[in-house]
Biotite code that builds the C-alpha atoms (Angstrom):
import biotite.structure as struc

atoms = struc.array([
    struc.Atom([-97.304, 95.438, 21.811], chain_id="A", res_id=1, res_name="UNK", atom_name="CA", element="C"),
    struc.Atom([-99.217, 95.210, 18.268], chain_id="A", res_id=2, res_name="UNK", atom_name="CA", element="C"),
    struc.Atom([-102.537, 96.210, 17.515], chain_id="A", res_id=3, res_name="UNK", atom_name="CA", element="C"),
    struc.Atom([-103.819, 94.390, 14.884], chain_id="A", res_id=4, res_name="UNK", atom_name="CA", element="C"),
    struc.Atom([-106.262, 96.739, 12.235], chain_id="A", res_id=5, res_name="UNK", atom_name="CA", element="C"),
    struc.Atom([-105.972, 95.414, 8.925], chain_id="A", res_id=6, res_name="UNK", atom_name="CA", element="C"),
    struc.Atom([-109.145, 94.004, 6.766], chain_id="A", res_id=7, res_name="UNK", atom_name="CA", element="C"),
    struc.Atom([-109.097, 89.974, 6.609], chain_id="A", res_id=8, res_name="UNK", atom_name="CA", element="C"),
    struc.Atom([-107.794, 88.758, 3.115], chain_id="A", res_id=9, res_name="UNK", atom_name="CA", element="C"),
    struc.Atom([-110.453, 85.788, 2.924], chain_id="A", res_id=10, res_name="UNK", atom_name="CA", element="C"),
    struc.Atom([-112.334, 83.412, 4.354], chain_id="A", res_id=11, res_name="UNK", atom_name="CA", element="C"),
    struc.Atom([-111.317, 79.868, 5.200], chain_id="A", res_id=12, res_name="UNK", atom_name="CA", element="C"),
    struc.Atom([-114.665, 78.991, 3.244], chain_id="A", res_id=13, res_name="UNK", atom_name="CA", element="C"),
    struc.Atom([-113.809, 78.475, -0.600], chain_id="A", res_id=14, res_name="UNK", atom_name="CA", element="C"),
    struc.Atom([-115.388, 80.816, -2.965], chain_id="A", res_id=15, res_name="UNK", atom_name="CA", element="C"),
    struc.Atom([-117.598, 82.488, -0.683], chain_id="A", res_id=16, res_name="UNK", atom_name="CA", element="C"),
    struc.Atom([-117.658, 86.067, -1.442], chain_id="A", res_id=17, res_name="UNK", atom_name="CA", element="C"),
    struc.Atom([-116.336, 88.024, 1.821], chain_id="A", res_id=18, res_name="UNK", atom_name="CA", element="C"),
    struc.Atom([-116.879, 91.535, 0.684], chain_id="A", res_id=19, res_name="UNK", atom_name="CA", element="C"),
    struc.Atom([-120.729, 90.533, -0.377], chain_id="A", res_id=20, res_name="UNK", atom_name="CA", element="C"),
    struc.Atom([-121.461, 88.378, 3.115], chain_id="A", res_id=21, res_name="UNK", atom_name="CA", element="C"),
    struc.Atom([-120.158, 91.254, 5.148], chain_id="A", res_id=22, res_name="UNK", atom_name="CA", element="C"),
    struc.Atom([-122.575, 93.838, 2.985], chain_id="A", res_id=23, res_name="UNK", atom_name="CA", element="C"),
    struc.Atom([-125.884, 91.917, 3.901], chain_id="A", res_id=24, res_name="UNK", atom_name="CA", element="C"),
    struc.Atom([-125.046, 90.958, 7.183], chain_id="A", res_id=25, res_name="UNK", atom_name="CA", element="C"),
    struc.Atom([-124.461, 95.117, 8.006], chain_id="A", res_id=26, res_name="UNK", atom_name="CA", element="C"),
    struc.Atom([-127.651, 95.428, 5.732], chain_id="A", res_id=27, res_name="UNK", atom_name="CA", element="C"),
    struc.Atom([-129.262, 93.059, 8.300], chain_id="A", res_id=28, res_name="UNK", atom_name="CA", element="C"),
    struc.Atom([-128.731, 94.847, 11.366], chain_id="A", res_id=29, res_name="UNK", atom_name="CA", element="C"),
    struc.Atom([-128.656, 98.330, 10.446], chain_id="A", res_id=30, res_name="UNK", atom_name="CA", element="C"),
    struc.Atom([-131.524, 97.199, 10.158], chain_id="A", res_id=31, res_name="UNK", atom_name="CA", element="C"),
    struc.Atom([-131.723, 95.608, 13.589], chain_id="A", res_id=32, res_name="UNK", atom_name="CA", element="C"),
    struc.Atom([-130.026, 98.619, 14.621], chain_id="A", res_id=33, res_name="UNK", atom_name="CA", element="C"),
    struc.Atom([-132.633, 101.531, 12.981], chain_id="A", res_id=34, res_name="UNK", atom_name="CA", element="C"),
    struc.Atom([-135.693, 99.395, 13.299], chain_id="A", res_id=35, res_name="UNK", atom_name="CA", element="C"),
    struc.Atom([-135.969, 97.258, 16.208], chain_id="A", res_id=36, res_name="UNK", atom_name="CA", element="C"),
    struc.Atom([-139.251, 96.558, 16.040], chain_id="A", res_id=37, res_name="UNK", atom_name="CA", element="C"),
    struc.Atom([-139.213, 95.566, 12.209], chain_id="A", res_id=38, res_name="UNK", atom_name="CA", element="C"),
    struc.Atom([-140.022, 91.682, 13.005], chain_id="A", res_id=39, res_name="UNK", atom_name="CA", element="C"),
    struc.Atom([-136.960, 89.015, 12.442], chain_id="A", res_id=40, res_name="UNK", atom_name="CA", element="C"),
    struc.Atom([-136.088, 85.446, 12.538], chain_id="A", res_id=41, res_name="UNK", atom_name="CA", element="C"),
    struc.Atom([-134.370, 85.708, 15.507], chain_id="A", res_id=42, res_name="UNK", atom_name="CA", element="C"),
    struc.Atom([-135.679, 87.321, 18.784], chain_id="A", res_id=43, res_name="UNK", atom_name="CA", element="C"),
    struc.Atom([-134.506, 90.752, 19.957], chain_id="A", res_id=44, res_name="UNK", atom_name="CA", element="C"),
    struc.Atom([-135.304, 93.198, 23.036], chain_id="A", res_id=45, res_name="UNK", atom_name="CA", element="C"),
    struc.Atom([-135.995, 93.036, 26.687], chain_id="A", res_id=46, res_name="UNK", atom_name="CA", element="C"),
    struc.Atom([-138.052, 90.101, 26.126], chain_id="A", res_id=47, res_name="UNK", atom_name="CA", element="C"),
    struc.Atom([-134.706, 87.674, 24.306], chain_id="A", res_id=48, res_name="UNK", atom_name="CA", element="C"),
    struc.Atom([-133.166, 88.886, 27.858], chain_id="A", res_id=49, res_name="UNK", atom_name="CA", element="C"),
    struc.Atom([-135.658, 87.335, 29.806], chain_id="A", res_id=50, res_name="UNK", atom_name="CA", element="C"),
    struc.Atom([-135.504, 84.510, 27.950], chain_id="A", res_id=51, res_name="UNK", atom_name="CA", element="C"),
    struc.Atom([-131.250, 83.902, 28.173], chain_id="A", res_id=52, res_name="UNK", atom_name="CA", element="C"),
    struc.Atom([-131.492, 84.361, 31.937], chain_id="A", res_id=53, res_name="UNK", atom_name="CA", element="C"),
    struc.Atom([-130.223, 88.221, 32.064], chain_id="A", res_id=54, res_name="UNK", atom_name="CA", element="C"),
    struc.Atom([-130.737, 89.448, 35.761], chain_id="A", res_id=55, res_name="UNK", atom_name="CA", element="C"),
    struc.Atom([-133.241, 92.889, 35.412], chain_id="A", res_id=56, res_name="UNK", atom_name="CA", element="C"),
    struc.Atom([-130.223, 94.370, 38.114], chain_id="A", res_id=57, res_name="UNK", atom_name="CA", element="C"),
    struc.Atom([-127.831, 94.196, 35.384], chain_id="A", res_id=58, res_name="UNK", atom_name="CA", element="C"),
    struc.Atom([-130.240, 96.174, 33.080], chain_id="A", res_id=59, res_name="UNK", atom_name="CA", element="C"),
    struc.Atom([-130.582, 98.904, 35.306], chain_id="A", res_id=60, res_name="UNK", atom_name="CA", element="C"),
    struc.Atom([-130.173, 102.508, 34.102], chain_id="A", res_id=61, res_name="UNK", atom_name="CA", element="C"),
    struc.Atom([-129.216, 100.969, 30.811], chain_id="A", res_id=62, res_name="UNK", atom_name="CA", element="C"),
    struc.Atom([-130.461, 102.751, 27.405], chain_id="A", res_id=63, res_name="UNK", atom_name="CA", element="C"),
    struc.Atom([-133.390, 101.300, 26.075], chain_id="A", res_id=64, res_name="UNK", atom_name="CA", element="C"),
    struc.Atom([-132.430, 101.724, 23.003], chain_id="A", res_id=65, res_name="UNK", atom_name="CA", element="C"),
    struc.Atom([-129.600, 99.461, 23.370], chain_id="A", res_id=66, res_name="UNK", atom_name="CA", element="C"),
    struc.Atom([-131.521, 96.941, 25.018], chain_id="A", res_id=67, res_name="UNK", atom_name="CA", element="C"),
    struc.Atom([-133.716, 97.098, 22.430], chain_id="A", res_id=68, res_name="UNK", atom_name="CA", element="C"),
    struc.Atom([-131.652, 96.425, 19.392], chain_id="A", res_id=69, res_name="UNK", atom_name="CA", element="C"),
    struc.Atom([-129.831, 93.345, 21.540], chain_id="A", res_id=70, res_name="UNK", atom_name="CA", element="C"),
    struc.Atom([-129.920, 90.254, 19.550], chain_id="A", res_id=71, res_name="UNK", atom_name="CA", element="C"),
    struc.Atom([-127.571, 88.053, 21.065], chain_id="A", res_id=72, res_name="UNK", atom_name="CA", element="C"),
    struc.Atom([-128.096, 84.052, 21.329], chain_id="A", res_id=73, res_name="UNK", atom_name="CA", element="C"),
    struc.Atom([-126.590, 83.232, 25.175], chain_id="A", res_id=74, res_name="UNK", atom_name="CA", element="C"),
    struc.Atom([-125.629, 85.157, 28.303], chain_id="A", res_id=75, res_name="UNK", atom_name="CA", element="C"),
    struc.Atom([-122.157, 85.241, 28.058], chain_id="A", res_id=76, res_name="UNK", atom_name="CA", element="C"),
    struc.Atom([-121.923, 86.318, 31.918], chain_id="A", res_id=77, res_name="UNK", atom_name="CA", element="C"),
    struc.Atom([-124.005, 83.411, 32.711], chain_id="A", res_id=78, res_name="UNK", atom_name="CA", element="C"),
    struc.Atom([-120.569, 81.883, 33.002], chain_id="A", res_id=79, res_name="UNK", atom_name="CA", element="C"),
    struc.Atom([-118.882, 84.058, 35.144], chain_id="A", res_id=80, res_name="UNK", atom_name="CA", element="C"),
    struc.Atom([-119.198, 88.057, 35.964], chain_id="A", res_id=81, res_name="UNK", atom_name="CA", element="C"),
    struc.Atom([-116.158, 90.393, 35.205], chain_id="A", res_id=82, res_name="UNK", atom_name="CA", element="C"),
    struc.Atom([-114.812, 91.830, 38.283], chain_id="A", res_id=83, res_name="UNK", atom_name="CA", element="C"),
    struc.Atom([-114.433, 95.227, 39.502], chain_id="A", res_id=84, res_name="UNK", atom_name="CA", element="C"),
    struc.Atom([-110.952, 96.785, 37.257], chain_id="A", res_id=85, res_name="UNK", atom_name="CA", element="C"),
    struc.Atom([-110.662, 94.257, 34.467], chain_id="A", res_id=86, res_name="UNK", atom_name="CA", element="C"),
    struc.Atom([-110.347, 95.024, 30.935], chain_id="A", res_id=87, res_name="UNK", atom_name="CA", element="C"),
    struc.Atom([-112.979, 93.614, 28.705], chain_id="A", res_id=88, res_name="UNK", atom_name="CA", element="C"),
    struc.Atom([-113.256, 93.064, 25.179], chain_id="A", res_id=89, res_name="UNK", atom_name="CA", element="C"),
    struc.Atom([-116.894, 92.446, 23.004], chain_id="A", res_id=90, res_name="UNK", atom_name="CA", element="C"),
    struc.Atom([-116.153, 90.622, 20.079], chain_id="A", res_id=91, res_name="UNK", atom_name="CA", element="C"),
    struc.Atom([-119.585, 91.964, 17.502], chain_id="A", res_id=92, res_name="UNK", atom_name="CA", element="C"),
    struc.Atom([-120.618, 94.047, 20.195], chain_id="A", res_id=93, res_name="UNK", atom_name="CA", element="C"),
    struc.Atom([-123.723, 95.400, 18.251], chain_id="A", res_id=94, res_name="UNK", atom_name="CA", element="C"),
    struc.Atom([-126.103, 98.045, 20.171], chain_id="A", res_id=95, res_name="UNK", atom_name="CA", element="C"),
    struc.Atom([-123.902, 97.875, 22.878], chain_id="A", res_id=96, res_name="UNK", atom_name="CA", element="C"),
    struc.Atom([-126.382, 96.103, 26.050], chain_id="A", res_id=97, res_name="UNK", atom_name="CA", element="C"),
    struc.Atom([-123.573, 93.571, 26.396], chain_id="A", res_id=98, res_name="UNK", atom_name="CA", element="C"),
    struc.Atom([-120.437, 96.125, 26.578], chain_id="A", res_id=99, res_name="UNK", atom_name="CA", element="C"),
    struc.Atom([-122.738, 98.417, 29.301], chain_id="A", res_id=100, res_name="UNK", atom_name="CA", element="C"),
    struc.Atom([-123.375, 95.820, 31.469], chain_id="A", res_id=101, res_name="UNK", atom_name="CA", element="C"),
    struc.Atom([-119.961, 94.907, 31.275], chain_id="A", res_id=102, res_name="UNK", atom_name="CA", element="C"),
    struc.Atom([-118.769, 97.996, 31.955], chain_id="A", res_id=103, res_name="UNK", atom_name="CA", element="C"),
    struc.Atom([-121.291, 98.242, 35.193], chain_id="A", res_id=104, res_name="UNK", atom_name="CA", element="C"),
    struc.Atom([-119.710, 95.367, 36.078], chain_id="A", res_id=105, res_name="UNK", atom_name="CA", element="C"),
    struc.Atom([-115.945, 96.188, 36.192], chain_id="A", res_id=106, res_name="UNK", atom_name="CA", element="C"),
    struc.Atom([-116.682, 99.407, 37.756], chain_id="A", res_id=107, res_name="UNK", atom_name="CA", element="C"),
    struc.Atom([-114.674, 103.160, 37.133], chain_id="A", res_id=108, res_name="UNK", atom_name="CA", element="C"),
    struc.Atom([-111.434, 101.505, 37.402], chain_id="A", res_id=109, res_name="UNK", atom_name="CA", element="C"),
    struc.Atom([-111.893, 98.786, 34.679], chain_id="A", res_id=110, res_name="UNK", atom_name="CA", element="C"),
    struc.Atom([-112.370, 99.483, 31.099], chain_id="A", res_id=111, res_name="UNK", atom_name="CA", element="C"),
    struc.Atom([-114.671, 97.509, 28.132], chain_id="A", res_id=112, res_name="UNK", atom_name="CA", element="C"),
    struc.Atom([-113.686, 98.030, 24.745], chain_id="A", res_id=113, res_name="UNK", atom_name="CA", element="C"),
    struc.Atom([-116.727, 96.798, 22.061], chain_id="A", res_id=114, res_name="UNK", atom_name="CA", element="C"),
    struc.Atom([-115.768, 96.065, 18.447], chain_id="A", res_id=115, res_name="UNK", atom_name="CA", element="C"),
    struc.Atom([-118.363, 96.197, 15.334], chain_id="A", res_id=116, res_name="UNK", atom_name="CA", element="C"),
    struc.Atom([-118.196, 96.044, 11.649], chain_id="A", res_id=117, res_name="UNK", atom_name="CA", element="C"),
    struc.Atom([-121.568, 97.738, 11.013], chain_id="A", res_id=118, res_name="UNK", atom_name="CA", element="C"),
    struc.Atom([-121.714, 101.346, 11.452], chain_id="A", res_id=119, res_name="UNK", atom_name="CA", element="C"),
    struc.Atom([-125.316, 102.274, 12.349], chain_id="A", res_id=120, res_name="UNK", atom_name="CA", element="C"),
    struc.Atom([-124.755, 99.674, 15.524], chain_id="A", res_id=121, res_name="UNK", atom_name="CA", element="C"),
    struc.Atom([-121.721, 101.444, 16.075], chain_id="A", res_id=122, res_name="UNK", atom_name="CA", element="C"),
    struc.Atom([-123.180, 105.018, 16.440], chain_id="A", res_id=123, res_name="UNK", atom_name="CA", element="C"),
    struc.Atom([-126.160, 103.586, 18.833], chain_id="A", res_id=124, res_name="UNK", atom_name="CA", element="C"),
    struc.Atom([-123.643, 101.760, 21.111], chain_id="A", res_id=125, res_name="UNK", atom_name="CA", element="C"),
    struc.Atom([-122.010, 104.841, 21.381], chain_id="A", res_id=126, res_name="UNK", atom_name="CA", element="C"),
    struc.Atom([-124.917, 107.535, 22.218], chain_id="A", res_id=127, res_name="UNK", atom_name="CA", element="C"),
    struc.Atom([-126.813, 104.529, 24.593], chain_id="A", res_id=128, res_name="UNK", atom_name="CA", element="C"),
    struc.Atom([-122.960, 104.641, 26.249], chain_id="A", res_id=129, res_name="UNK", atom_name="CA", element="C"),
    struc.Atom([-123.755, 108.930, 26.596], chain_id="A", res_id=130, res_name="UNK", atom_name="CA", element="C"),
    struc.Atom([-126.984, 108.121, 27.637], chain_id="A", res_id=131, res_name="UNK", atom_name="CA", element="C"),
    struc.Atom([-126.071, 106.052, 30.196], chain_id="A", res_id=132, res_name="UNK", atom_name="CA", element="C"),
    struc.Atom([-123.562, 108.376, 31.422], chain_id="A", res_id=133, res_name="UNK", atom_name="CA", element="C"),
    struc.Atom([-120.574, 104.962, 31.425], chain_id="A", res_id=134, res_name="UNK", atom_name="CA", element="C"),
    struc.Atom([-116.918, 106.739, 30.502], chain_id="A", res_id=135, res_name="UNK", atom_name="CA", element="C"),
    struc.Atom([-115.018, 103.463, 31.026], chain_id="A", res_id=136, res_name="UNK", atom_name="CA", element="C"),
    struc.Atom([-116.413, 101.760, 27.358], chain_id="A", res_id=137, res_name="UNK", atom_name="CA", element="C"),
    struc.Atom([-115.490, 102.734, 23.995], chain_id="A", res_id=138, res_name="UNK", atom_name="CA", element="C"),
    struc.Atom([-116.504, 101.629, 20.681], chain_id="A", res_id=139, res_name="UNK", atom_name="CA", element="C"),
    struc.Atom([-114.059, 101.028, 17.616], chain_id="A", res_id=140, res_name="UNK", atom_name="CA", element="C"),
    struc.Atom([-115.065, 99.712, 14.509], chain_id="A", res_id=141, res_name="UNK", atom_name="CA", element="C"),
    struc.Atom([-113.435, 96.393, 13.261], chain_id="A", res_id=142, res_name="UNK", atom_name="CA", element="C"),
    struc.Atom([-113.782, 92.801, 12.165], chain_id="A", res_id=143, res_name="UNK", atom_name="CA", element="C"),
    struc.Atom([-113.978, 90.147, 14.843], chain_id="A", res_id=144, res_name="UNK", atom_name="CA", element="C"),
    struc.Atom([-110.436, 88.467, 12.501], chain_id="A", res_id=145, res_name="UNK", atom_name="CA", element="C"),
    struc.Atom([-108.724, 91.726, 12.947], chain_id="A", res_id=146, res_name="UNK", atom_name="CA", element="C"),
    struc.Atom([-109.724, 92.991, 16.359], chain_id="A", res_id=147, res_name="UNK", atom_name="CA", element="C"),
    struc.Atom([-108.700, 96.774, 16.927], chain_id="A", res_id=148, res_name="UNK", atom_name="CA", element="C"),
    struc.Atom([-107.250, 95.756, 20.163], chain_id="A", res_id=149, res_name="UNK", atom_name="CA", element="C"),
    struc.Atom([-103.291, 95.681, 21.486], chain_id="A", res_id=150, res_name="UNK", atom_name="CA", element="C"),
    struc.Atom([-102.171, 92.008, 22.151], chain_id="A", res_id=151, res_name="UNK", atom_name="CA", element="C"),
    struc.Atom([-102.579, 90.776, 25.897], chain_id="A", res_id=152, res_name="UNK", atom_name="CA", element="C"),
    struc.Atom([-104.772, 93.610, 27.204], chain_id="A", res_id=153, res_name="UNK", atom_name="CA", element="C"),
    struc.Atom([-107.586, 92.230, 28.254], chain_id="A", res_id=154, res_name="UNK", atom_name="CA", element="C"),
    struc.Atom([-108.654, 90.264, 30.912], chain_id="A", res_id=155, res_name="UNK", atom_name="CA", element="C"),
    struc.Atom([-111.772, 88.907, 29.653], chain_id="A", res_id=156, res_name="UNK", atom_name="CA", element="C"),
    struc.Atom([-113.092, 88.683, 26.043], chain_id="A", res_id=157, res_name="UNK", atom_name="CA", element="C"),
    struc.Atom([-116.716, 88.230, 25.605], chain_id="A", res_id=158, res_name="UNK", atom_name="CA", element="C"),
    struc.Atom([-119.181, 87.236, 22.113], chain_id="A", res_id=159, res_name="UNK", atom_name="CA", element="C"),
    struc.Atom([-122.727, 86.974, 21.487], chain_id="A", res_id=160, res_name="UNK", atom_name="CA", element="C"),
    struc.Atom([-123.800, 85.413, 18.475], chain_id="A", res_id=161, res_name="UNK", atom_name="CA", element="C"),
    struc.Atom([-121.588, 86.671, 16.388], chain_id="A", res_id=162, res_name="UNK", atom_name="CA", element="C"),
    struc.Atom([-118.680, 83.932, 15.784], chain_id="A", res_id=163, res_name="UNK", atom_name="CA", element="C"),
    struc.Atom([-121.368, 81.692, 13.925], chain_id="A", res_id=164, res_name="UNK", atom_name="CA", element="C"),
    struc.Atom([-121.400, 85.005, 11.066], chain_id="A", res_id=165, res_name="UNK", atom_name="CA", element="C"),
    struc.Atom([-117.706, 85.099, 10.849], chain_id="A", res_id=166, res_name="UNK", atom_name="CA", element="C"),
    struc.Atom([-116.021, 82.711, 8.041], chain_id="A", res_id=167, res_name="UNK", atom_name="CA", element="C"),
    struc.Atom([-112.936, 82.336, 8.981], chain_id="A", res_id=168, res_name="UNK", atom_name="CA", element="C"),
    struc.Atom([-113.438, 81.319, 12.677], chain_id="A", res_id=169, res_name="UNK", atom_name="CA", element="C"),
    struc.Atom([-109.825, 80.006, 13.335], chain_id="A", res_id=170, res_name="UNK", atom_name="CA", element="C"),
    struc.Atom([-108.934, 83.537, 13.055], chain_id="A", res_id=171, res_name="UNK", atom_name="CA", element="C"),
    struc.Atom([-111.090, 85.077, 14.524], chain_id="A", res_id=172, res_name="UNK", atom_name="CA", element="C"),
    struc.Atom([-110.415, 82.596, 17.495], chain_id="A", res_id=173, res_name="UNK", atom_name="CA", element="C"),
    struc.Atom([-106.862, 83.204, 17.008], chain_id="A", res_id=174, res_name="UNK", atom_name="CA", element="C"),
    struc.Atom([-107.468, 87.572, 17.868], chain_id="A", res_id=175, res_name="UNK", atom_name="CA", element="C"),
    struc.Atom([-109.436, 86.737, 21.113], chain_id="A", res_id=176, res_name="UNK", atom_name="CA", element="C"),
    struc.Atom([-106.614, 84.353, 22.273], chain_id="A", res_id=177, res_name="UNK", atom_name="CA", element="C"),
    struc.Atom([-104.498, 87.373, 21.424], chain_id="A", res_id=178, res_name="UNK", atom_name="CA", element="C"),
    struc.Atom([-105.665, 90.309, 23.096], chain_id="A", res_id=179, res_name="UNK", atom_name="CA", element="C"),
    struc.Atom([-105.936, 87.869, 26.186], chain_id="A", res_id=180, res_name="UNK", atom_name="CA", element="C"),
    struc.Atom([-103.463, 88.543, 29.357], chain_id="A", res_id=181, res_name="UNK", atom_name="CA", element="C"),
    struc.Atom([-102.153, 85.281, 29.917], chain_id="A", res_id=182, res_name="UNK", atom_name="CA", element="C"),
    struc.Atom([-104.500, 83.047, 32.200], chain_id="A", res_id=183, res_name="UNK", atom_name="CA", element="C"),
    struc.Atom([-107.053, 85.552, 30.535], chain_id="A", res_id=184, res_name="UNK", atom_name="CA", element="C"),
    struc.Atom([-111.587, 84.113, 30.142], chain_id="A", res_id=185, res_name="UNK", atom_name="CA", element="C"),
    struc.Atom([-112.836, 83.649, 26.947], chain_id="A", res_id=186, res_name="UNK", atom_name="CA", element="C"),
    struc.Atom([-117.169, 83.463, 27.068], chain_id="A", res_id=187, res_name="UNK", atom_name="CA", element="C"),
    struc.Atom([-118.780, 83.046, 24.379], chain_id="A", res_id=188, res_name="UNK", atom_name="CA", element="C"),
    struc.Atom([-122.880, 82.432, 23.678], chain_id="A", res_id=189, res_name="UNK", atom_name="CA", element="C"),
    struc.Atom([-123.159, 81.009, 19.829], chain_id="A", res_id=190, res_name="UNK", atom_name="CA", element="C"),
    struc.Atom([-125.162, 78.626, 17.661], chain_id="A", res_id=191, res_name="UNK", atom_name="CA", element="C"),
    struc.Atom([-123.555, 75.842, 16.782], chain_id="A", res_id=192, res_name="UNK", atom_name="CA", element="C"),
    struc.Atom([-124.788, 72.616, 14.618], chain_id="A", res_id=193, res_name="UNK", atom_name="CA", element="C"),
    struc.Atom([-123.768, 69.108, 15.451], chain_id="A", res_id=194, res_name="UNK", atom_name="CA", element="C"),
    struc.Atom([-123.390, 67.711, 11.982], chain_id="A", res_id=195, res_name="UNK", atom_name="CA", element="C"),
    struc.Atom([-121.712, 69.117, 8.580], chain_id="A", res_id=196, res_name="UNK", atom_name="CA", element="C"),
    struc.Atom([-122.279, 72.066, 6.424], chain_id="A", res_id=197, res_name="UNK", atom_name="CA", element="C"),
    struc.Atom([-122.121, 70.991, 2.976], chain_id="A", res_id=198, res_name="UNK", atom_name="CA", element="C"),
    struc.Atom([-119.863, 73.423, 0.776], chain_id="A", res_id=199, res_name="UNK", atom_name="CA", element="C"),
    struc.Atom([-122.644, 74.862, -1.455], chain_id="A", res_id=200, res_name="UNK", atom_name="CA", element="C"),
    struc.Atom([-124.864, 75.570, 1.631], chain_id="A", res_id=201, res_name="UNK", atom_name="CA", element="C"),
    struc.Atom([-121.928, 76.906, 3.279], chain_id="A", res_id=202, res_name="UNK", atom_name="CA", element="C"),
    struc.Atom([-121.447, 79.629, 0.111], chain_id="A", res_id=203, res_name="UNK", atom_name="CA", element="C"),
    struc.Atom([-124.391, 80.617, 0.365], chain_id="A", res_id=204, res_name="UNK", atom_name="CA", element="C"),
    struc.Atom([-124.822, 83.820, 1.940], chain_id="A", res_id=205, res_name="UNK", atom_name="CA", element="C"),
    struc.Atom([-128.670, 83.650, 2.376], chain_id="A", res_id=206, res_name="UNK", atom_name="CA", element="C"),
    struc.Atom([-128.128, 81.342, 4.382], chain_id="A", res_id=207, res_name="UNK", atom_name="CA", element="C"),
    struc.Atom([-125.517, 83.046, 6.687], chain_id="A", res_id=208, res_name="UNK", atom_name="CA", element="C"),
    struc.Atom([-127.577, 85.429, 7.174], chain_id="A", res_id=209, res_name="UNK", atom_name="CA", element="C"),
    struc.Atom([-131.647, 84.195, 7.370], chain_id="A", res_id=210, res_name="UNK", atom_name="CA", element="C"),
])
């Protein structure tokens, strides 16, 4: 088996700037991460929970502080829950809520793996995973087009509003379909738009990004 770890060479948008995109979008949630309460354009907390249909159960004896830095678009278990022993993977895992209830979910024998480019969401995914006393989730940094993650171990891969930030989303695709076991789920929650970017819009990274 192969684990893939190497940085991206490019996105499959022309002359966008992948180096610079990736720097504001970590810019934006440390932020997100440091200072929940700071006031975005996109809802956060307990209260974006409510609102995507996230059962309080699942939330139980869950760090607040993860909760509170969630900023995720859908409820990617909405679709269906991981079972007791599976393997899952969270593709832009960010604060960690997702990963935790995950990892409620599949129980001590299963195992969640979260993956995140931005290191301050990193470190409080990991300390709300001490302070909810889970040992079966980890937390390793990486891109979502280069997942830290051997091929065909998992047997669900989860994302929450994070393919819509990634460029190069045929890759990115491509790494979830390849640390899948075969006959493996794929849920994702996203934004998407139902007509076309134009290029320059498309390059320009305020707009990824607010």
């Amino acid at each position: 088996m192969t684990m893939d770890t190497h940085s991206p060479t490019g996105p499959s948008v022309p002359d966008l700037d992948l180096d610079s995109l990736r720097q504001a979008i970590q810019t934006e949630y440390q932020v997100v991460a440091e200072n929940p309460d700071h006031g975005f354009h996109f809802h956060t907390g307990r209260p974006l929970t409510r609102m995507l249909g996230y059962d309080d159960a699942w939330l139980e004896g869950i760090s607040e502080a993860a909760i509170a830095s969630f900023a995720g678009t859908g409820n990617p278990f909405s679709m269906e829950q991981p079972g007791p022993g599976d393997r899952v993977v969270d593709v832009g895992c960010g604060a960690g809520m997702d990963s935790l209830v995950a990892a409620k979910m599949v129980g001590p024998e299963g195992h969640v793996v979260g993956v995140d480019m931005t290191p301050a969401m990193l470190a409080k995914a990991r300390k709300a995973a001490r302070d909810t006393g889970l040992r079966n989730v980890e937390y390793r940094e990486g891109f979502g087009e280069a997942l830290p993650v051997f091929d065909g171990w998992a047997d669900l891969v989860i994302s929450n509003g994070v393919l819509n930030l990634m460029p190069d989303k045929h890759a990115a695709l491509g790494e979830m379909a390849r640390v899948l076991k075969p006959g493996g789920r794929l849920q994702i929650a996203d934004i998407l738009v139902e007509k076309p970017v134009p290029a320059g819009a498309k390059r320009n990274i305020d707009l990824w990004t607010g």
